[in-house]
C-alpha positions as CSV (number, residue, x, y, z in Angstrom):
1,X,0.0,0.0,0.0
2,X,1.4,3.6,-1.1
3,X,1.6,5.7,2.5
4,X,3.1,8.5,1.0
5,X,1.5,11.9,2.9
6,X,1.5,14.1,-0.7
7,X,-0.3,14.3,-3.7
8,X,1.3,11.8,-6.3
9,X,2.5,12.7,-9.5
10,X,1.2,9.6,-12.0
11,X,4.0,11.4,-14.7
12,X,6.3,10.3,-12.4
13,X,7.9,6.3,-11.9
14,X,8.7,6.0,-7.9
15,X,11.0,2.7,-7.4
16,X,11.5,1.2,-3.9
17,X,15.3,1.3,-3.2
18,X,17.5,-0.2,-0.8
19,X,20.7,0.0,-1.0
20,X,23.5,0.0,2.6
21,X,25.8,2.9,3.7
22,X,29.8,1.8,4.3
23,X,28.7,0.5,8.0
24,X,26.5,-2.1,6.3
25,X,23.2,-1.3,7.2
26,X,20.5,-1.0,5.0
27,X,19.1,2.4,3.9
28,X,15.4,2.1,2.6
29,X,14.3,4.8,-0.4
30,X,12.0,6.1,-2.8
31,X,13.7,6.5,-6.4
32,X,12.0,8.6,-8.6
33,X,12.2,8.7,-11.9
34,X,12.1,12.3,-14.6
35,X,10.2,11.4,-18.0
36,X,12.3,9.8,-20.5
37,X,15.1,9.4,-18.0
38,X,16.5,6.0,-20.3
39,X,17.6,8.8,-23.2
40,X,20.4,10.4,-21.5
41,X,22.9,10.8,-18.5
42,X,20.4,12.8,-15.4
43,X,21.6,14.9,-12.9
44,X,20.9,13.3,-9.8
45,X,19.8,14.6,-5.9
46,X,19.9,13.1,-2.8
47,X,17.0,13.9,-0.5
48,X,16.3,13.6,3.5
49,X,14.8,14.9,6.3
50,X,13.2,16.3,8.8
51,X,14.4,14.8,11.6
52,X,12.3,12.5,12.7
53,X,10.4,11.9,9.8
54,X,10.4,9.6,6.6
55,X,10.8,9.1,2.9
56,X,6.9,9.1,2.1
57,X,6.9,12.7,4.3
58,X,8.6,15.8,3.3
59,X,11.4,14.4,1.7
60,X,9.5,12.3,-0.6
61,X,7.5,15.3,-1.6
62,X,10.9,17.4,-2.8
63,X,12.3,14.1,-4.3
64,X,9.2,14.0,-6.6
65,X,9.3,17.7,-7.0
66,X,12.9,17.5,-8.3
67,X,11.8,14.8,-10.4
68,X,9.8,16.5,-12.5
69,X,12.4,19.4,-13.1
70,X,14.3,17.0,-14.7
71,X,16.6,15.4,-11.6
72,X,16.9,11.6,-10.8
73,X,16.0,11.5,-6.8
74,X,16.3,9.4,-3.7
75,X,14.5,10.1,-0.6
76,X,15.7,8.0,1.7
77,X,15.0,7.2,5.7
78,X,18.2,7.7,7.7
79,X,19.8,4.3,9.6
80,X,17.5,3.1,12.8
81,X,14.6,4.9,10.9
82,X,11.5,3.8,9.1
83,X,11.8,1.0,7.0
84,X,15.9,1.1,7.0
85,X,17.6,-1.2,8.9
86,X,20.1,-1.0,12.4
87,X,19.3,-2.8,15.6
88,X,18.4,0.1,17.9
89,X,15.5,1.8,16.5
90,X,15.0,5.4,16.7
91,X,18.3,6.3,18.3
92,X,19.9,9.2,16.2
93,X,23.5,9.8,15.0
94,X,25.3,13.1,13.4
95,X,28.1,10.8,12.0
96,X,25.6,7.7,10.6
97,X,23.3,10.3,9.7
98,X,26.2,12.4,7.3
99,X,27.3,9.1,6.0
100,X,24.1,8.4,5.0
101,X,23.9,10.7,2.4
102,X,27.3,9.3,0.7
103,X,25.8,6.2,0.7
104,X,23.1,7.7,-1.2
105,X,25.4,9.0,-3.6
106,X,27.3,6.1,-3.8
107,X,24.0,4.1,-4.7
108,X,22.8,6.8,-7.2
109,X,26.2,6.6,-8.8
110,X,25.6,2.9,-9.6
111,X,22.7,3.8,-11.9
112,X,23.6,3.9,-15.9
113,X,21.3,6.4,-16.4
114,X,23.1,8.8,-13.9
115,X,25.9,11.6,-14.4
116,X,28.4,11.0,-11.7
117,X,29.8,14.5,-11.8
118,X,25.9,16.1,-11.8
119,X,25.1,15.1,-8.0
120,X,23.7,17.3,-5.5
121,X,21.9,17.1,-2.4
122,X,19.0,18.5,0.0
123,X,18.6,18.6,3.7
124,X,15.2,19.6,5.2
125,X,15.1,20.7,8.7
126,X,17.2,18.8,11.0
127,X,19.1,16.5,8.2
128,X,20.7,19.9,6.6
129,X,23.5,20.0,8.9
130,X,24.2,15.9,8.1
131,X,24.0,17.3,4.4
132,X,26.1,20.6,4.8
133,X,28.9,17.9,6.7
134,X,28.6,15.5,4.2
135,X,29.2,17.7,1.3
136,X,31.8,19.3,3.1
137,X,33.6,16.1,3.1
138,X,32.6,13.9,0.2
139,X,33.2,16.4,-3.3
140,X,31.0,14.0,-5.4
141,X,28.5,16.4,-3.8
142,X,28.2,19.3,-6.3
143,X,25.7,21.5,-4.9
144,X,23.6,21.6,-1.7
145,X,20.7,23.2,-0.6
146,X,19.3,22.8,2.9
147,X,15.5,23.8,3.7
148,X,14.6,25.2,7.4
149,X,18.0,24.6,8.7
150,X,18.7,23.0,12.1
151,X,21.9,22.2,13.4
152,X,21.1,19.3,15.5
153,X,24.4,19.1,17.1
154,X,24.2,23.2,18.3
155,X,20.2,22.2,19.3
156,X,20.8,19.3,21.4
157,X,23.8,20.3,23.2
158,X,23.3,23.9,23.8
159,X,19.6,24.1,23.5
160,X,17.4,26.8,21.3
161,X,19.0,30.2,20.7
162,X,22.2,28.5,22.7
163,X,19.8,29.5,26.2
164,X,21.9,26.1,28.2
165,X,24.1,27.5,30.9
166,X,27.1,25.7,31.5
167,X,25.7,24.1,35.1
168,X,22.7,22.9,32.6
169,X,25.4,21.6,30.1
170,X,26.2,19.5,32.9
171,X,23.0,18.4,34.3
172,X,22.4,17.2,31.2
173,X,25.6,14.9,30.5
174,X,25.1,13.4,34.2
175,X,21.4,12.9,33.2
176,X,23.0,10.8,30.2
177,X,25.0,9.0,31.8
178,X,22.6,7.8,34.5
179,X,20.2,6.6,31.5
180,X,23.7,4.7,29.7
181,X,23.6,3.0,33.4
182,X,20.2,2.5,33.7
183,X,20.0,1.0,30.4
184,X,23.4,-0.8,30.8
185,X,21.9,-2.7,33.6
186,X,18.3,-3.4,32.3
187,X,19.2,-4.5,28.5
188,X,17.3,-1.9,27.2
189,X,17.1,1.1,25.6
190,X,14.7,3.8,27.0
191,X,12.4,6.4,25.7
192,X,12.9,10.0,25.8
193,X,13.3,13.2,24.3
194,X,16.3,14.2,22.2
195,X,15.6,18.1,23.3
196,X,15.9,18.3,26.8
197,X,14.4,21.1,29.1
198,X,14.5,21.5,32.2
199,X,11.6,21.7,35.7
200,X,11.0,24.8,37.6
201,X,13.2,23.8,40.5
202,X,16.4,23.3,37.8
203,X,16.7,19.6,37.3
204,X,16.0,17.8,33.9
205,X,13.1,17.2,32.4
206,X,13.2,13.4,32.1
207,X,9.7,12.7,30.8
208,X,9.2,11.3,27.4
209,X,6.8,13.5,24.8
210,X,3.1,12.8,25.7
211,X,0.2,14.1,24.3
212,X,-3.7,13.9,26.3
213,X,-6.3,12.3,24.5
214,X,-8.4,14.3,22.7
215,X,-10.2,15.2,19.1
216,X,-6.8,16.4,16.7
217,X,-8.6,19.6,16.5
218,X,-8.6,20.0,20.2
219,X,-5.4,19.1,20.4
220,X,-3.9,21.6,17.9
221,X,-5.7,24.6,19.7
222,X,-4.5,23.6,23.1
223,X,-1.0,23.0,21.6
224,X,-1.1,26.8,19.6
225,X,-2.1,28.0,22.9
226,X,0.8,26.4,24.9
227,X,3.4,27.5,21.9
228,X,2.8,28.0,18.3
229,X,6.4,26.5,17.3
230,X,5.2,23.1,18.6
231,X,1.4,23.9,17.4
232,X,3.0,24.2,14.1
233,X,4.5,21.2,14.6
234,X,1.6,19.2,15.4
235,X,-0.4,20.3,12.8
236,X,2.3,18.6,10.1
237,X,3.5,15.9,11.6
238,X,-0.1,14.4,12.7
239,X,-2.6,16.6,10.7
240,X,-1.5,16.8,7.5
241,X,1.5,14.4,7.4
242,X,1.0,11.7,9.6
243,X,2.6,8.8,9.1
244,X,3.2,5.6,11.2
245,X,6.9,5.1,11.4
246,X,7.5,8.7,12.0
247,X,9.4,9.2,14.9
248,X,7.7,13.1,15.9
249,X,4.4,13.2,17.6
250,X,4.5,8.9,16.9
251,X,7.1,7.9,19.2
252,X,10.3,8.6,20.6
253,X,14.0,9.0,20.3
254,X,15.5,6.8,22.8
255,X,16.8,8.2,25.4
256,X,20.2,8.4,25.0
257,X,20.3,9.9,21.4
258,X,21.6,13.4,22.9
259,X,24.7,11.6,23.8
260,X,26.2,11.9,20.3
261,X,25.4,15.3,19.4
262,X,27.3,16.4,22.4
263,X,30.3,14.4,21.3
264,X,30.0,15.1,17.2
265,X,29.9,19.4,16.5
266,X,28.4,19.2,13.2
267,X,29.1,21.8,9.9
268,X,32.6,22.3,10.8
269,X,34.2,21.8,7.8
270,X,31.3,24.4,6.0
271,X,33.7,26.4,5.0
272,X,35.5,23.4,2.9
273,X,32.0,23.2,0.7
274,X,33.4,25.8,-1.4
275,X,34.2,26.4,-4.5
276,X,30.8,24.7,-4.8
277,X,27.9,25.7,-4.2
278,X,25.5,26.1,-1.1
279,X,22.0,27.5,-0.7
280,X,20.2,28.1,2.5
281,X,16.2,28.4,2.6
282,X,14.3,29.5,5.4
283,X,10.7,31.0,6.4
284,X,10.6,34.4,7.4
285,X,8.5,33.4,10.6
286,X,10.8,30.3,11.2
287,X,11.6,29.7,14.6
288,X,14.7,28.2,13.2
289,X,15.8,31.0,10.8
290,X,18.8,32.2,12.9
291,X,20.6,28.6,11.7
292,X,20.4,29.4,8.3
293,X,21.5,33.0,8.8
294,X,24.6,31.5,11.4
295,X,25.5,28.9,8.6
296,X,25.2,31.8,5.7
297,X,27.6,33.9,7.5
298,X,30.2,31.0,8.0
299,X,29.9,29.3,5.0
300,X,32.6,30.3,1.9
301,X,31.1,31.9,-1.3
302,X,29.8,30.1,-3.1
303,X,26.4,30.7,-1.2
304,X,22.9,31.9,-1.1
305,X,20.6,32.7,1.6
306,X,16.7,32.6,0.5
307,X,14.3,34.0,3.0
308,X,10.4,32.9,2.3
309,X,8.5,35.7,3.1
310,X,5.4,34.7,5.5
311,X,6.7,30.8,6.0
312,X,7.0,29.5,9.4
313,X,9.5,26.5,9.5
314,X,7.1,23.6,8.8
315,X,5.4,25.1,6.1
316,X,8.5,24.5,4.2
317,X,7.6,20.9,4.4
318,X,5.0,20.6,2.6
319,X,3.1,23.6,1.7
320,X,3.2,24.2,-2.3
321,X,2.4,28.0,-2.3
322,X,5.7,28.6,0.3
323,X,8.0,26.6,-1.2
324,X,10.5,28.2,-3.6
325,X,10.6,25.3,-6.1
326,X,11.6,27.6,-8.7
327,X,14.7,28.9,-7.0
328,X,15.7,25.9,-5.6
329,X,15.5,24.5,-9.0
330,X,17.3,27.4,-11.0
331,X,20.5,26.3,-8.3
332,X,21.0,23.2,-9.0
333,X,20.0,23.6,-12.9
334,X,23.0,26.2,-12.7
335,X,25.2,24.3,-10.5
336,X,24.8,20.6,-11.9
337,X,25.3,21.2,-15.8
C-alpha cells in the first residue's frame, strides 16, 4: 500500500530502493524517476529529512518535486529509521546520519542512467546540517541546498537560541550517563526526548513527549495555545503528514540519542564546501531562521541565503504555495550542468 503523505504525480515512476551505507546497514528509499530518464545521462539529488520523519513525508515530496524538473532523486529514511535497517530503532546519529547521504550518492552513482559529476543534495530541517557535513567532506556532492535549517548538534547540546548555561550543560551529561547506566543494567534502551528542558526547580526534564487524549482539533488549539512552534509542529507531523513510522508526535528518540550530538559538533568543515555551491532556505517566521543565517555567514562563497516571506519553519515541508521550487530549481540547474 502507497503511504506516502503528498499528492502523487502519476508522470512520475517511484521505485523502492534499498541500498547499505559503508557501515553495512540498510538504507530504505524512494527513487524517482524524470520522464524519459533512459535517453540520457540525469543529474541526480539526494534527499532527507526532517528529523524524525520519513521518505513518504517531506522528503518524498521534494524528491518528486525535483523529479519533474528534470533530476533523478532518492528520498531515503536515515539508519534506525522507518523502514531502514540498524538494531536500535530510533536512536539518532550526526556521524551515521552524514554518511548516510554518501551512501546515497554512492547508490545513485551505480545507476547507468546517472551523471556522476551532476550530484547534488538536499537537507530539510534537522538533516541539513548531516548534508552541509557530508558535502563538506565527500566532493562527489556538487551542490547543496538545505531547507529550514537546524543544526542538530548546536540544538541538542546547547539548546534553542544557545539558552543552556554551562551548570545545565552539565546536568544534562550526568542525566545521560545515569540513563547509559540505567540501560546498561536493564538490557534496554529507553524512551525520551532528544531536546531536553528543564523543571521549575532546575533539574532535567526526564519525561518522554506525551500528548492527552483528545479530538486532533482540540489538540492543535491547546497546543497553539501552549506554543505556536510546537502547534505548528503538530499540525504537520499528525494533521496533515501523519505517518506511522515517523518518529515526531508517533514515538520517541530513545533516550540516550543526545549523547552523540554532544560528542560530534556538526558543519565544521562548512567552509570546505566551497568552491561549490550552497544555498540556505528559510521561512521568514521560522523559529529556526537564525541557523540558516549563522550557517550563511560561515559558509565560503559560493552561497545563497533565500528567506520565504510569510513561512514558518514547517510550512517548508509541505506547503506548495511557500515553497521556492523555482529557486531551488534554478540552483541546481545552474550548478549541476
Amino acid at each position: 500500500m502507497d503511504t506516502r503523505t503528498f499528492k502523487v504525480y502519476e508522470n512520475i515512476e517511484m521505485k523502492e530502493v534499498r541500498f547499505k551505507n559503508r557501515y553495512g546497514i540498510e538504507l530504505a528509499g524512494h527513487l524517482y524517476l524524470p520522464e524519459n530518464y533512459t535517453d540520457k545521462k540525469n543529474p541526480a539529488i539526494v534527499v532527507s529529512g526532517p528529523f524524525g520523519a520519513v521518505k513518504e513525508q517531506s522528503s518524498g515530496l521534494y524528491a518528486q518535486e525535483m523529479a519533474t524538473k528534470g533530476f533523478v532523486t532518492v528520498a531515503f529514511d536515515n539508519s534506525f529509521c522507518g523502514e531502514s535497517g540498524g538494531e536500535v530503532r530510533n536512536v539518532a546519529s550526526p556521524e551515521i546520519f552524514t554518511e548516510d547521504y554518501s551512501a546515497a550518492v554512492d547508490f545513485l552513482g551505480t545507476l547507468d542512467y546517472v551523471d556522476r559529476n551532476r550530484i547534488g543534495a538536499i537537507g530539510i530541517c534537522g538533516l541539513s546540517g548531516m548534508a552541509v557535513t557530508a558535502t563538506g567532506a565527500d566532493t562527489r556532492i556538487k551542490a547543496v541546498a538545505t531547507v529550514s535549517m537546524y543544526d542538530m548538534s548546536r540544538d541538542i547540546s546547547r539548546g534553542h537560541m544557545d539558552y543552556y548555561t554551562e551548570e545545565q550543560r552539565t546536568k544534562i551529561k550526568d542525566y545521560l550517563g545515569q540513563k547509559r547506566w540505567e540501560d546498561a543494567v536493564n538490557g534496554t534502551h529507553s524512551l525520551g526526548s532528544h531536546e531536553l528542558s528543564f523543571t521549575e526547580d532546575g533539574e532535567v526534564n526526564t519525561a518522554a513527549p506525551s500528548l492527552p487524549d483528545l479530538p486532533l482539533d482540540e489538540l492543535s488549539k491547546m497546543l497553539h495555545q501552549m506554543d505556536e512552534t510546537t502547534g505548528s509542529f503538530f499540525d504537520y507531523y499528525v494533521v496533515r503528514a501523519r505517518h506511522e513510522r515517523a518518529v515526531n508526535f508517533v514515538s520517541s528518540w530513545t533516550a540516550t540519542t543526545p549523547v552523540g550530538f554532544f560528542e560530534y559538533p556538526l558543519m565544521t568543515n562548512i567552509k570546505e564546501i566551497s568552491p561549490r555551491p550552497v544555498m540556505f532556505v528559510a521561512g521568514e517566521n521560522a523559529h529556526s531562521r537564525y541557523y540558516s543565517e549563522d550557517a550563511y555567514k560561515a559558509a565560503n562563497e559560493p552561497k545563497e541565503l533565500v528567506i520565504v516571506p510569510g513561512a514558518n519553519h514547517p510550512d517548508l515541508y509541505d506547503q506548495m504555495d511557500k515553497i521556492p521550487f523555482d529557486k531551488i530549481t534554478e540552483f541546481f540547474t545552474t550548478n549541476l550542468k
